[in-house]
C-alpha beads as a LAMMPS data file, in Angstrom:
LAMMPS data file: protein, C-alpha beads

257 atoms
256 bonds

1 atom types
1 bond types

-500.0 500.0 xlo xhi
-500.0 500.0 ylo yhi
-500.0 500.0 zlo zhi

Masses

1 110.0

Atoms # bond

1 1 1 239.737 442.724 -228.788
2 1 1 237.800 439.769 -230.744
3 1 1 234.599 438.335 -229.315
4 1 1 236.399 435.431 -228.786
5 1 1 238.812 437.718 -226.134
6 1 1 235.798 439.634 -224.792
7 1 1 232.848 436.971 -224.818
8 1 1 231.441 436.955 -221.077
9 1 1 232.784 433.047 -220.848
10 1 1 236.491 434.410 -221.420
11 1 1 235.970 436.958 -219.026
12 1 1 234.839 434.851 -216.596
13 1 1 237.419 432.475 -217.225
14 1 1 240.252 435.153 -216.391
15 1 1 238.828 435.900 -212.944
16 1 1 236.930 438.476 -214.085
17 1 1 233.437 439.928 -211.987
18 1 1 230.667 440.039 -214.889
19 1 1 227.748 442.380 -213.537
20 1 1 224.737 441.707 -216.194
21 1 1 221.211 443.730 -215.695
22 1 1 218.201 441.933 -215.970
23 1 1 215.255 442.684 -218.653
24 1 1 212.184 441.832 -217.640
25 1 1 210.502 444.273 -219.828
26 1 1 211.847 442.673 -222.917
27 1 1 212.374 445.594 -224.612
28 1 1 215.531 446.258 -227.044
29 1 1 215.754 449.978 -226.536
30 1 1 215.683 449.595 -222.948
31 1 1 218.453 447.284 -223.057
32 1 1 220.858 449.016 -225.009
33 1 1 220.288 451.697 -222.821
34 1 1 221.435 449.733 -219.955
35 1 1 224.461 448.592 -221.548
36 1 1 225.270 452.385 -222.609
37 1 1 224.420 453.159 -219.153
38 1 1 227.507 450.904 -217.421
39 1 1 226.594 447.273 -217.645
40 1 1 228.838 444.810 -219.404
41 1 1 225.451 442.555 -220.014
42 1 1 222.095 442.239 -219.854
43 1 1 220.023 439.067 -219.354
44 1 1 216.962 438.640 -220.784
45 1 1 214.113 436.783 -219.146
46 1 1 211.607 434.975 -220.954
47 1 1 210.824 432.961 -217.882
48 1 1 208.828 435.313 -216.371
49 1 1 209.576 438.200 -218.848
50 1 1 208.044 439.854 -221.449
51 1 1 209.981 438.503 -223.926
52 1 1 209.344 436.020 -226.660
53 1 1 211.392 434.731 -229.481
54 1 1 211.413 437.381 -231.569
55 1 1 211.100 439.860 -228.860
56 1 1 214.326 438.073 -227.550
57 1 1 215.685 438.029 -230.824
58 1 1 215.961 441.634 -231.367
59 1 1 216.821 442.233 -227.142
60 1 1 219.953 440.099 -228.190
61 1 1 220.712 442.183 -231.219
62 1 1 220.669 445.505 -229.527
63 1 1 222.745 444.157 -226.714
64 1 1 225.670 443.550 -228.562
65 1 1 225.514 446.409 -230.772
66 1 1 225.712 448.320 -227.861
67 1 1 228.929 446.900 -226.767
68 1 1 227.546 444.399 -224.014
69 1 1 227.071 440.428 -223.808
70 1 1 223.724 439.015 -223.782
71 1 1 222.458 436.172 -221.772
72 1 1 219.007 434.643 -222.071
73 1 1 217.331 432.649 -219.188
74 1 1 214.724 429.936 -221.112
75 1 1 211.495 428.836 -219.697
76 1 1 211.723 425.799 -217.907
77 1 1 212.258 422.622 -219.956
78 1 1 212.599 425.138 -222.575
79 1 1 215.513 423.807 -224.241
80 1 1 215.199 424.787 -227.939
81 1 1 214.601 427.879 -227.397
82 1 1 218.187 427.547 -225.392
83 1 1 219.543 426.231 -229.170
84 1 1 217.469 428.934 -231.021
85 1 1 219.156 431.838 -228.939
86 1 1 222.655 430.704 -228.962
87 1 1 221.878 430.571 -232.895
88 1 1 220.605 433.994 -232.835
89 1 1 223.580 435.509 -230.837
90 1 1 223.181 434.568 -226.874
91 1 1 226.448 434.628 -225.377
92 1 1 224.908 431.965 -222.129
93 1 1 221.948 430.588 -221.448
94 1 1 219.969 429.843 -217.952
95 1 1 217.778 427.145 -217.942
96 1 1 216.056 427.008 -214.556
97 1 1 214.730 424.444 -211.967
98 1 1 217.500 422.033 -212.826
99 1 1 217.116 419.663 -210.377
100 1 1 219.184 416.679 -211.440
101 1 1 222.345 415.279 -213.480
102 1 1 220.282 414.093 -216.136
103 1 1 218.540 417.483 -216.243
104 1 1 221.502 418.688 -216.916
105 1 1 222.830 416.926 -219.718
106 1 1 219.828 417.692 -221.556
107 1 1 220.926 421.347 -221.157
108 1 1 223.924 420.870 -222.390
109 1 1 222.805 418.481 -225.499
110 1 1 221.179 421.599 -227.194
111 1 1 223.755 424.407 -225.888
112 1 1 226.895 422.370 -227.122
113 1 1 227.768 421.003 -230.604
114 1 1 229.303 417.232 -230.718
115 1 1 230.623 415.668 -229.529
116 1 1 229.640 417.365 -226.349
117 1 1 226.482 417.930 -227.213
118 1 1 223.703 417.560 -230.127
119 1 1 223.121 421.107 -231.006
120 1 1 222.486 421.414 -234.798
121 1 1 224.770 423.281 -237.113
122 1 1 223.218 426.693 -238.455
123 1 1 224.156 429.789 -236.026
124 1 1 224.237 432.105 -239.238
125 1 1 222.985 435.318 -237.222
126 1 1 225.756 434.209 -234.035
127 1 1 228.400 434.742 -236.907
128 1 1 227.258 437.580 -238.353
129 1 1 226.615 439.315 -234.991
130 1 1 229.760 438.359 -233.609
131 1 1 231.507 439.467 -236.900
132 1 1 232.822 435.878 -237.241
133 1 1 232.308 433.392 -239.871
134 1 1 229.912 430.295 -239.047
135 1 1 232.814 427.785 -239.164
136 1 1 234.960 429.641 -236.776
137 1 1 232.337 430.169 -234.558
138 1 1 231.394 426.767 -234.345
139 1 1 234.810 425.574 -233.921
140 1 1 235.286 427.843 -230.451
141 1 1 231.301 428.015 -229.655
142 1 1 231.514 425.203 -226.901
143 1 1 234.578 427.188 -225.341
144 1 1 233.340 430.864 -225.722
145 1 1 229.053 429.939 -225.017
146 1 1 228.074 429.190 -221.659
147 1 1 225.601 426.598 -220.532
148 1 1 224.428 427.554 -216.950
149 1 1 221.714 425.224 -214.678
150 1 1 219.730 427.094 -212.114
151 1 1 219.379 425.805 -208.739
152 1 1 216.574 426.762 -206.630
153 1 1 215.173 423.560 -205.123
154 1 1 216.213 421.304 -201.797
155 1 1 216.465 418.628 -205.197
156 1 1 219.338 420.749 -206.735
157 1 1 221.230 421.369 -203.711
158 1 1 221.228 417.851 -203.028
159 1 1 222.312 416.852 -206.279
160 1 1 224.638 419.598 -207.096
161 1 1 227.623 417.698 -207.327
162 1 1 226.649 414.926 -209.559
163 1 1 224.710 418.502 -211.412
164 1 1 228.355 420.250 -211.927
165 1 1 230.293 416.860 -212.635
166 1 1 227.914 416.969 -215.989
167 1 1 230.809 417.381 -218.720
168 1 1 229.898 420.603 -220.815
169 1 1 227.796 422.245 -218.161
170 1 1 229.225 425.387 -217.705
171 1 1 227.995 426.422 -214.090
172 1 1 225.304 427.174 -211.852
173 1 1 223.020 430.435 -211.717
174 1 1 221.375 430.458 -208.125
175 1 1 217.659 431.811 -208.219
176 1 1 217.280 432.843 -204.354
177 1 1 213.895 433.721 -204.193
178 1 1 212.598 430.617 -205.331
179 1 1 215.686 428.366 -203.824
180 1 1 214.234 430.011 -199.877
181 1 1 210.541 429.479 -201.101
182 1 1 210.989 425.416 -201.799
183 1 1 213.616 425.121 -198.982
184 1 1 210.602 426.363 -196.649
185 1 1 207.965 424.131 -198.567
186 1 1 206.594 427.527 -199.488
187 1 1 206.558 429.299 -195.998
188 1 1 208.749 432.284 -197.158
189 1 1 210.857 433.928 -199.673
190 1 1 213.834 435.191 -197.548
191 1 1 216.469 435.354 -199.932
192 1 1 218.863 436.925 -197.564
193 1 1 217.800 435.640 -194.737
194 1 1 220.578 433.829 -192.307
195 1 1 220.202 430.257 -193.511
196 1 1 219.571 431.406 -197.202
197 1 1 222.900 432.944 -197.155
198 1 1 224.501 430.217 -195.793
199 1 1 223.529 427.978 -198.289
200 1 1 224.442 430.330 -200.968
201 1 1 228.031 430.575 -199.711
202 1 1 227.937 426.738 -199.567
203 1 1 226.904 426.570 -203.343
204 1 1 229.583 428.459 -204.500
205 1 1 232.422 426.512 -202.735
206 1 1 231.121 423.622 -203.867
207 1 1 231.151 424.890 -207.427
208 1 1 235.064 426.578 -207.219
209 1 1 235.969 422.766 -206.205
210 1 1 234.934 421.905 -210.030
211 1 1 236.275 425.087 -211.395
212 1 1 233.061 426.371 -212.723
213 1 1 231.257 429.591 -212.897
214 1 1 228.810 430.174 -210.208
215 1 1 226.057 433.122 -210.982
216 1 1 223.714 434.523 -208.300
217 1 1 220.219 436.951 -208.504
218 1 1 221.059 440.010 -206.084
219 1 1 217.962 441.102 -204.316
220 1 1 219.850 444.105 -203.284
221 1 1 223.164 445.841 -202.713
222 1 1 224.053 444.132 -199.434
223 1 1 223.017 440.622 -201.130
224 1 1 225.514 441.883 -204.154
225 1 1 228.620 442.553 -201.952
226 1 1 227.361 439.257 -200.240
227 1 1 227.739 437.005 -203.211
228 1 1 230.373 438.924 -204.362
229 1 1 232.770 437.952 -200.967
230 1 1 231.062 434.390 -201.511
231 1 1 232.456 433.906 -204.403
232 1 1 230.084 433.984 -207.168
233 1 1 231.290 436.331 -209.912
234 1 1 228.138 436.561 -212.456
235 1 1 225.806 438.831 -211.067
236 1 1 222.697 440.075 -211.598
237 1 1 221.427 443.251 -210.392
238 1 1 219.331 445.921 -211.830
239 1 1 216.268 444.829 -213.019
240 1 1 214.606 447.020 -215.470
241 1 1 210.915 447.288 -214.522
242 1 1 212.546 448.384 -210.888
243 1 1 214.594 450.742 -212.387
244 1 1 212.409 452.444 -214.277
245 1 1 209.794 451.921 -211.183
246 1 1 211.995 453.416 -208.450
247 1 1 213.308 456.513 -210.650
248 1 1 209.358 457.350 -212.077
249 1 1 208.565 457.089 -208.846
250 1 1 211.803 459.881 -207.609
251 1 1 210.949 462.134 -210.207
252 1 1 207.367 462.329 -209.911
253 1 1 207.509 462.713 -206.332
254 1 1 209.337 466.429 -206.891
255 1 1 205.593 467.509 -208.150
256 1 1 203.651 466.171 -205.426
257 1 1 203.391 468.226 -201.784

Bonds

1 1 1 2
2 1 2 3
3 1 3 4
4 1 4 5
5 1 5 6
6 1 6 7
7 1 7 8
8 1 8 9
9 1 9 10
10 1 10 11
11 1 11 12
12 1 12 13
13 1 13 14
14 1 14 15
15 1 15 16
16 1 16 17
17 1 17 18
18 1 18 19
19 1 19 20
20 1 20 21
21 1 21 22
22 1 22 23
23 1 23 24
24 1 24 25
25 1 25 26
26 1 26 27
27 1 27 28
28 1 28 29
29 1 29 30
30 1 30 31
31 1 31 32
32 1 32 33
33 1 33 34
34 1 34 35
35 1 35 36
36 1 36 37
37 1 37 38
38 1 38 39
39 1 39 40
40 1 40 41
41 1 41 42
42 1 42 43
43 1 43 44
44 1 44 45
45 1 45 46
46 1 46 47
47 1 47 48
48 1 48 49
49 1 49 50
50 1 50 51
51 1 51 52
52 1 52 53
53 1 53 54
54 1 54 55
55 1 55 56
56 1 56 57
57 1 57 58
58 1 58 59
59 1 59 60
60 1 60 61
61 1 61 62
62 1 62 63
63 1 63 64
64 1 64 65
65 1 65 66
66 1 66 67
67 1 67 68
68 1 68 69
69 1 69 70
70 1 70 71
71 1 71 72
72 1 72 73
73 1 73 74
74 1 74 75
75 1 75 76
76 1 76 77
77 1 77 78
78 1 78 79
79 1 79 80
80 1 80 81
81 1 81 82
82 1 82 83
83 1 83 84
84 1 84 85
85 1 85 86
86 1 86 87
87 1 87 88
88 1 88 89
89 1 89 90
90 1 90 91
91 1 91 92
92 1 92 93
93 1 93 94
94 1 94 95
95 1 95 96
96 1 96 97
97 1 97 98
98 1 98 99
99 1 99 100
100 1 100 101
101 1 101 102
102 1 102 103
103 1 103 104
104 1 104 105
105 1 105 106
106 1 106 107
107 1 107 108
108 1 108 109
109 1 109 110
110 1 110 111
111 1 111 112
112 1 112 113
113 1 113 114
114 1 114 115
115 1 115 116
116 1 116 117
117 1 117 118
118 1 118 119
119 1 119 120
120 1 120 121
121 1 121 122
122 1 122 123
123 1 123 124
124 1 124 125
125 1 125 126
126 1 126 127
127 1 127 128
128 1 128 129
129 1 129 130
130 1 130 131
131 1 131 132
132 1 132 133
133 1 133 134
134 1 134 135
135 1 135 136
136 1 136 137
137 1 137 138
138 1 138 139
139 1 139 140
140 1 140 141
141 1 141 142
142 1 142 143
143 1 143 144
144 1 144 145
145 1 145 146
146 1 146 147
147 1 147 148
148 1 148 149
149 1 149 150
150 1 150 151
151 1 151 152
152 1 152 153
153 1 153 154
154 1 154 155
155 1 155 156
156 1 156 157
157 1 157 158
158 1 158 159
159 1 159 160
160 1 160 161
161 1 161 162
162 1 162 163
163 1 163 164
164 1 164 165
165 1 165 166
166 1 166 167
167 1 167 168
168 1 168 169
169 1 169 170
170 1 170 171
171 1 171 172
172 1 172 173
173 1 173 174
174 1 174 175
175 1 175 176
176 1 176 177
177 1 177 178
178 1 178 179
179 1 179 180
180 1 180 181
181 1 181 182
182 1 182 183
183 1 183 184
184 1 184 185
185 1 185 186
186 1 186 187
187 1 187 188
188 1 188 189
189 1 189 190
190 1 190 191
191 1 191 192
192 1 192 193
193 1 193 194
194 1 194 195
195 1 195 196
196 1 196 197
197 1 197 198
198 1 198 199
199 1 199 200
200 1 200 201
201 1 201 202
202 1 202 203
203 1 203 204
204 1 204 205
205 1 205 206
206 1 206 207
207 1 207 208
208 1 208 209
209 1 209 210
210 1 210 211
211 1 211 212
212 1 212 213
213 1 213 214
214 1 214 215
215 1 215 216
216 1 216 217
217 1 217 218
218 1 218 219
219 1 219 220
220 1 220 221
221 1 221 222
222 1 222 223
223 1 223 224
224 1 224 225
225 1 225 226
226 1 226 227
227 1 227 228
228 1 228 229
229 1 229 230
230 1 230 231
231 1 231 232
232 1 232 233
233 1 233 234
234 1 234 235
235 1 235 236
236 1 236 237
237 1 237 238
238 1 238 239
239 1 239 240
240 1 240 241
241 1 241 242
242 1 242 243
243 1 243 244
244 1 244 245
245 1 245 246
246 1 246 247
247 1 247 248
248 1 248 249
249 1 249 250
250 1 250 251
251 1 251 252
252 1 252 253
253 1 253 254
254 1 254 255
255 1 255 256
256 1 256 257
């Protein structure tokens, strides 16, 4: 199957649940091994991440010579890096605290070549990676690339239709810790809490009424199956750091009295 076939935005497009790890580590070995491990894609976060451009750059790489898809969530307002990582292979890209349409459309400007967009012509490593020519991938790249706004803010929620009515805007990626921290004016972070779930399942019927993707953070298992009956079908679970965290901590344990 082509990467045109098998790109995460076709998948998604048939119906299809992507489950992506996240990489907060930054590290390319670690997430190759997480592809090779079961998951169909890794995203990397240079939000809050280890990762850098180059750092990224390579994380990308290894990704997809693993067999997986990589996404890359940008630092906010970060949105040549967003152009810069689609160049360099990024299959999506989340840009967070998108708060407004014309947020929005700046996203898409550098994720999406004309005329959706304004991103400049020169994805020479997305070709070669993708074993594609630069021509062909630029033809399909505003089809098979995905352009994703996160909400977390009472701002975003409120604007979230005018937000997904945004022509080349791909979806919505739903950042629950920090979407129950501003809904609280910083009281909590209750990403599963009653409320917080009920807005989440509102966010993603208001995005199947535009026929876009919605993607959701999973704090846990229960919060997975949770988004998953919501509706969302990108999901992240499985960060890295915890991983590694949580089975150090298993195995060291079997020395200890």
């Amino acid at each position: 199957m082509s990467f045109f076939e098998n790109c995460i935005a076709a998948r998604l497009r048939r119906g299809e649940v992507v489950h992506s790890a996240w990489s907060s580590l930054g590290v390319p070995v670690v997430c190759e091994t997480l592809v090779k491990a079961g998951f169909s894609a890794v995203t990397v976060d240079m939000q809050h991440g280890m990762a850098r451009g180059a750092e990224a750059r390579d994380c990308i790489s290894a990704i997809v010579y693993a067999g997986g898809a990589p996404v890359l969530r940008v630092c906010v307002g970060d949105f040549q890096d967003a152009s810069w990582m689609l160049d360099v292979g990024a299959q999506a890209i989340i840009a967070p605290m998108i708060n407004s349409a014309e947020e929005a459309r700046q996203l898409v400007g550098f994720c999406k070549y004309p005329p959706v967009g304004a991103r400049s012509f020169g994805p020479f490593r997305a070709g070669g990676l993708h074993d594609t020519d630069m021509i062909e991938y630029q033809q399909k790249a505003n089809e098979v690339t995905l352009a994703l706004a996160m909400i977390e803010t009472p701002d975003a929620v409120e604007a979230l239709d005018d937000i997904l009515a945004v022509d080349g805007l791909d979806g919505v990626f739903v950042g629950p810790a920090d979407l129950s921290l501003t809904v609280s004016a910083g009281e909590e972070v209750a990403p599963t809490s009653e409320s917080a779930l009920k807005m989440q399942a509102d966010i993603a019927r208001r995005v199947a009424v535009y026929g876009k993707v919605a993607g959701m953070y999973c704090v846990s298992e229960a919060h997975f199956q949770a988004s998953l009956k919501a509706g969302y079908r990108f999901l992240v679970f499985g960060a890295d750091a915890q991983l590694l965290t949580d089975s150090a901590v298993k195995t060291a344990s079997l020395t200890q009295n």
